[in-house]
C-alpha positions as CSV (number, residue, x, y, z in Angstrom):
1,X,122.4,70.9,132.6
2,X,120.5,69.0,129.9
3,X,122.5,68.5,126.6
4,X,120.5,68.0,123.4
5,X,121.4,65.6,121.0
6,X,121.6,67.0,117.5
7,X,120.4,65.1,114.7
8,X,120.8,65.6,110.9
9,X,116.9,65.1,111.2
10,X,116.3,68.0,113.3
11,X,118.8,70.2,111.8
12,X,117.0,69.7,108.1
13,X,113.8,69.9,109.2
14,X,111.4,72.6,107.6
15,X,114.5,72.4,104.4
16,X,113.5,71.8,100.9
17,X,115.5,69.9,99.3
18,X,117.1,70.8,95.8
19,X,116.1,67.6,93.8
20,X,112.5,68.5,95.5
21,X,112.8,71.7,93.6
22,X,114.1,70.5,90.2
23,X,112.1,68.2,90.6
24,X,109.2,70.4,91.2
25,X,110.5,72.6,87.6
26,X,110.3,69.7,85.4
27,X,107.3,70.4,84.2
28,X,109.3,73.4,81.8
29,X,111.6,72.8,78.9
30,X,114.6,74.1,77.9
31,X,113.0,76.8,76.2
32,X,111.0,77.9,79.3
33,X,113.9,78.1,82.0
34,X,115.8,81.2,81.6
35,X,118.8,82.8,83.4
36,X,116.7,84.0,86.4
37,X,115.5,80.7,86.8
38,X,118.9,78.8,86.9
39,X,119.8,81.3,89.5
40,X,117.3,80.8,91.9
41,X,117.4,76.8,91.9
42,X,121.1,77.5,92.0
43,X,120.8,79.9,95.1
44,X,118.1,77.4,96.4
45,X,120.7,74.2,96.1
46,X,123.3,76.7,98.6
47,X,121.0,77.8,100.8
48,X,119.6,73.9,101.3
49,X,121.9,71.9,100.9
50,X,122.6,68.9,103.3
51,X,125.1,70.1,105.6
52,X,126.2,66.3,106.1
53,X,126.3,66.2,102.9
54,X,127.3,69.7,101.4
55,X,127.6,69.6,97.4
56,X,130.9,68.1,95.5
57,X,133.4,70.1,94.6
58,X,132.9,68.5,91.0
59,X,129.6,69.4,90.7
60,X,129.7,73.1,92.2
61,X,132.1,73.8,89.2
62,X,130.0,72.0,86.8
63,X,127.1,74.2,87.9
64,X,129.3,77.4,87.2
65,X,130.1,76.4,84.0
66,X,126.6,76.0,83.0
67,X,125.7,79.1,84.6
68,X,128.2,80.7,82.4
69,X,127.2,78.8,79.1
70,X,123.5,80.3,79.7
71,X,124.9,83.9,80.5
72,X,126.9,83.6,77.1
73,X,124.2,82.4,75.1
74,X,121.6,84.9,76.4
75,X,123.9,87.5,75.4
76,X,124.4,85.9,71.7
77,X,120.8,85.6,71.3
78,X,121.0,89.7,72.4
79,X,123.4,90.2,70.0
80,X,121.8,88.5,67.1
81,X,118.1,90.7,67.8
82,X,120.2,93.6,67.8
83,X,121.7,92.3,64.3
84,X,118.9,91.3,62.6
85,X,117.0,94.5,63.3
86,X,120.2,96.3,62.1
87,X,119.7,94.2,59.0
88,X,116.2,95.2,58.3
89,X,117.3,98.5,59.0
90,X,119.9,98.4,55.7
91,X,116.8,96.2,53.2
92,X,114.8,99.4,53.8
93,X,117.6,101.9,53.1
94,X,118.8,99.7,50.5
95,X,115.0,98.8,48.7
96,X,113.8,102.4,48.7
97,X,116.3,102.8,45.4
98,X,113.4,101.0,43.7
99,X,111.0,103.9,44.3
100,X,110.7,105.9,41.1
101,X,111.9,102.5,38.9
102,X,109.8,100.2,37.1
103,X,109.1,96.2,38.2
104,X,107.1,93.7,36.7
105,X,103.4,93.2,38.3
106,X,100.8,90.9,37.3
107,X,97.4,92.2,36.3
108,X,97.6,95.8,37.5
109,X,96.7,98.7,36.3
110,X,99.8,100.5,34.5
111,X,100.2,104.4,33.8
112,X,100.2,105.6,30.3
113,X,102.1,108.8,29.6
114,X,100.2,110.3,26.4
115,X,102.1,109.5,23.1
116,X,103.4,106.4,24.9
117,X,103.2,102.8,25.0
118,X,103.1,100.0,27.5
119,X,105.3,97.0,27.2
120,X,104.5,93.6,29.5
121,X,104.8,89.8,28.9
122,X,102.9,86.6,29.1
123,X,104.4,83.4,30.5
124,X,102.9,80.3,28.6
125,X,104.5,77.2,29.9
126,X,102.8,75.1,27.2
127,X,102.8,77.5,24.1
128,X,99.4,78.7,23.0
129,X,97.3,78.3,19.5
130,X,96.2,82.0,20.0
131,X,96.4,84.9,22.1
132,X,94.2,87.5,22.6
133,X,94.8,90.4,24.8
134,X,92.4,93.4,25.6
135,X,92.7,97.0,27.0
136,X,90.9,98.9,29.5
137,X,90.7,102.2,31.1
138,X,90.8,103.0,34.5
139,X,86.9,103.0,34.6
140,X,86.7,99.0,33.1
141,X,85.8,100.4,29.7
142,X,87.0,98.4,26.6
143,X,90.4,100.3,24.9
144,X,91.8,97.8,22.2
145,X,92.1,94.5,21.6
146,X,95.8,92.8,20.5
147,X,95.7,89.5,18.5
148,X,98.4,87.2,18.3
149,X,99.1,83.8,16.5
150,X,100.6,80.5,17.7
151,X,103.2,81.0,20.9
152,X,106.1,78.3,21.4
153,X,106.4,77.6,25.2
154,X,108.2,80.3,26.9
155,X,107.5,84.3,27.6
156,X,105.4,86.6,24.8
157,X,106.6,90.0,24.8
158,X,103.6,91.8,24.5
159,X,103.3,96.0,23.8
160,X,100.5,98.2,23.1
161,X,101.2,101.3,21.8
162,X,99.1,103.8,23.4
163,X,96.1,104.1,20.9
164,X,92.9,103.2,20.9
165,X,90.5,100.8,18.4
166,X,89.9,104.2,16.4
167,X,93.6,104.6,16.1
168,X,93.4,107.6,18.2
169,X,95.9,107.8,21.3
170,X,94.4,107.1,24.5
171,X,94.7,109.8,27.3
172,X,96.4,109.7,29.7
173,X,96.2,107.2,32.8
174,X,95.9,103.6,34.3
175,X,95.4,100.7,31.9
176,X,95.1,97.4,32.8
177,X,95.9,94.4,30.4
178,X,94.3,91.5,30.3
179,X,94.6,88.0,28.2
180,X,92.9,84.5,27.2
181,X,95.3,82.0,25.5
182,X,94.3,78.8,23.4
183,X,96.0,75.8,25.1
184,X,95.4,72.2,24.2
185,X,92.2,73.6,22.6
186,X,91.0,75.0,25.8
187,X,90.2,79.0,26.1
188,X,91.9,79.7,29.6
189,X,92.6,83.2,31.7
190,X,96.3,84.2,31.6
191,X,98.4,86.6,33.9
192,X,99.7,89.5,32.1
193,X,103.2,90.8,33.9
194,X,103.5,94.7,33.2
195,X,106.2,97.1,34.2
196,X,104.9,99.5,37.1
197,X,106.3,102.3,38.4
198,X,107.1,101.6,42.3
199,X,105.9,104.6,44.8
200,X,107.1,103.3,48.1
201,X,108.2,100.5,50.2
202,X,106.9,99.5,53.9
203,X,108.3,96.8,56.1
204,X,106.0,94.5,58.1
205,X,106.2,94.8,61.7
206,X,105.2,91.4,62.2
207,X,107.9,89.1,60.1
208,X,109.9,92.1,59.1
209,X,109.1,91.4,55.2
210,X,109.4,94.4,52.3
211,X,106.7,95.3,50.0
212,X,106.7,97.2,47.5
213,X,103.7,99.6,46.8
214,X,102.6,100.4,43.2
215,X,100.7,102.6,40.8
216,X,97.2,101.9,41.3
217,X,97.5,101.1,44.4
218,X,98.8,97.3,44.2
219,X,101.4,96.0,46.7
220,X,103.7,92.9,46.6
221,X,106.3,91.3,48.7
222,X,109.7,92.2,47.2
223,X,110.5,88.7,47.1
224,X,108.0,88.3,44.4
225,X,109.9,91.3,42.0
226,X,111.6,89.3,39.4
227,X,112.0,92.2,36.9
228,X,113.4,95.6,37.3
229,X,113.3,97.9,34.4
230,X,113.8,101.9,34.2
């Protein structure tokens, strides 16, 4: 009878070894390797392992512990989606109050109720020599025209009252205000901020940012609202 000598050659032959593997996985980062992944080099290192050699103790219980650091962390990162979504959730609830109110927009058109006025403001930084502010309807055509003197640096209150260059009141509808200010003896373009009443708010699917949707059509992050009026 013919006894065959057993080697630790033969008996690993055809076995990958673990380092071979991780080894093999360098190639991802942190970011890449996920739970499954951990848990099949894991299973691989039992299945393999040297059996001359099996694995420490130590190191088995080290492994476990950062099997359970990754199961805890995937489930905090679970917990934080299901959060934030619950988050966006209450800004939507808690932004559609807006709708019906008022908030300051820059050059848009602005409804005019009939025997009523608009009210809006110019921010001038440096002061201006001279302002000049004109009216338009809905259809571009020239309204009225607003003069103004020398500005100190700061905001102009600015308000139109609804009538026309006749001194007839203007009909009903979208106006937009517009302005050129004097500054340092140079004619420049200047943003007038009017209040505009706000008809809706949508989310963003993609970032999950607010906007808020205007009369006339004009939309702007609600981040950018820094006036609220009635």
């Amino acid at each position: 009878m013919t006894t065959d000598t057993v080697t630790s050659s033969s008996l690993l032959k055809g076995v990958t070894r673990y380092e071979d593997v991780k080894d093999k996985d360098k190639s991802k980062t942190s970011e890449d390797m996920g739970k499954q992944d951990f848990l099949t080099l894991f299973t691989a290192q039992l299945q393999n392992q040297n059996p001359l050699e099996p694995v420490k103790n130590e190191a088995f219980v080290a492994q476990l512990a950062q099997f359970s650091q990754l199961e805890a962390l995937t489930n905090m990162q679970t917990s934080l989606d299901s959060f934030v979504t619950a988050m966006s959730s209450e800004r939507m609830l808690g932004s559609a109050a807006l709708i019906g109110k008022k908030v300051a927009v820059s050059d848009s058109p602005t409804q005019l109720i009939s025997g009523g006025s608009i009210d809006g403001s110019i921010d001038l930084p440096q002061g201006a020599s001279g302002i000049q502010v004109n009216v338009h309807d809905s259809q571009g055509r020239w309204v009225q025209e607003l003069i103004s003197g020398p500005q100190l640096p700061g905001t102009m209150p600015i308000s139109w009252n609804g009538k026309d260059a006749a001194d007839n009141p203007a009909p009903s509808g979208l106006y937009r205000l517009s302005a050129t200010a004097v500054v340092n003896g140079q004619t420049t373009t200047v943003p007038v901020s009017t209040l505009s009443t706000v008809r809706a708010i949508a989310s963003n699917p993609g970032d999950g940012s607010l906007s808020v949707e205007v009369e006339g059509g004009k939309t702007l992050l609600l981040t950018d609202v820094k006036r609220v009026g009635l």
